[in-house]
Legacy VTK file of the C-alpha trace (Angstrom):
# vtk DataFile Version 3.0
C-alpha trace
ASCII
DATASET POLYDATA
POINTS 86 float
0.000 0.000 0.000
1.651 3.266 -0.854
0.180 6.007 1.162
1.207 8.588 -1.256
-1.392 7.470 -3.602
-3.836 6.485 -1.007
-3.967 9.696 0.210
-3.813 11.469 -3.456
-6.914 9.239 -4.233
-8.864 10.515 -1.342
-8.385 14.188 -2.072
-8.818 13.216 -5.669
-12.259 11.848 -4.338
-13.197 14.936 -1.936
-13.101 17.385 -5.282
-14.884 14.578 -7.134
-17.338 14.290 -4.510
-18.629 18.269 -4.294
-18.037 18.542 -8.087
-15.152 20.602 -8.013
-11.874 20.580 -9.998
-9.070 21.010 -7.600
-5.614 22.631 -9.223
-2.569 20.989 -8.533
-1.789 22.939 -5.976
-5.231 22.913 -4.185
-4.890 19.452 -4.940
-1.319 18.927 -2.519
-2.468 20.984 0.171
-5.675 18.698 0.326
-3.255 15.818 0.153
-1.117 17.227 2.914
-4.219 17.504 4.812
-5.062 14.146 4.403
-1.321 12.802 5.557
-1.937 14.892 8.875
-4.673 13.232 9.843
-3.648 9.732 8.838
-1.008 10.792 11.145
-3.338 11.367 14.011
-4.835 8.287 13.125
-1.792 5.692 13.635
-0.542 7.304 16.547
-4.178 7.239 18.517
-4.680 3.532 16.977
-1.216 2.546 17.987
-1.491 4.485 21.883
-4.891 2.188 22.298
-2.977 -1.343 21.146
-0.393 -0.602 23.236
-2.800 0.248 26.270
-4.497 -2.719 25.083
-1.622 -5.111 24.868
-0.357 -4.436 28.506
-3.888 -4.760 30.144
-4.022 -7.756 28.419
-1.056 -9.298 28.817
-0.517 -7.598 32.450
0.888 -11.382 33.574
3.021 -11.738 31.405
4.697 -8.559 31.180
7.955 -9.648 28.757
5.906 -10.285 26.344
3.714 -7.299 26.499
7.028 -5.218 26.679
7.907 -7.386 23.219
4.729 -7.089 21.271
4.855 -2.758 22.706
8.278 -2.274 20.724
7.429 -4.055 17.880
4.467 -2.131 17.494
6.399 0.937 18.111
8.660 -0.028 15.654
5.893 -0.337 13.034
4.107 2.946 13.738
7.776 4.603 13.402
8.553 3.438 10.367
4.582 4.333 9.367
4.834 7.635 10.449
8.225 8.012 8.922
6.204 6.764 5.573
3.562 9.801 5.816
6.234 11.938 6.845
7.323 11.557 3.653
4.938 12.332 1.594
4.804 16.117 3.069
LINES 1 87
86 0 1 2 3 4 5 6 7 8 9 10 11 12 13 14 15 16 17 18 19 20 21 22 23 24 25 26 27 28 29 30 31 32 33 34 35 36 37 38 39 40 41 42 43 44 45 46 47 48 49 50 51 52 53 54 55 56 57 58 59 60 61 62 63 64 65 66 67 68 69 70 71 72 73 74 75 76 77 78 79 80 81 82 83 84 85
């Protein structure tokens, strides 16, 4: 999944949606817009599995600790991804 595109095809579906034509510029800001909150996104989704993982897994707390950093390494290298396309 590149995000680039996902998120070019969802502004590219906002102007389609209220019948507008967006310029190319118009058209990144949207996109930028779009990145942001995709942003948001992860890192709520990610603070709520991690929550999640520790409550769960409160007896066996290596573990939790394990599964936490992976996941943290994921949403870095996510948010580095949507960084990017800024």
């Amino acid at each position: 999944m590149n995000l680039n595109n996902v998120a070019t095809k969802a502004a590219t579906d906002a102007s389609d949606a209220i019948g507008s034509s967006l310029s190319k510029d118009e058209l990144e800001k949207v996109t930028a817009v779009i990145v942001r909150a995709m942003e948001m996104a992860v890192l709520e989704a990610s603070s709520q599995h991690s929550t999640a993982c520790v409550n769960c897994l409160s007896h066996e707390k290596d573990l939790a600790h394990k599964i936490q950093e992976e996941m943290n390494l994921k949403k870095i290298a996510l948010i580095a991804n949507l960084s990017g396309l800024r």
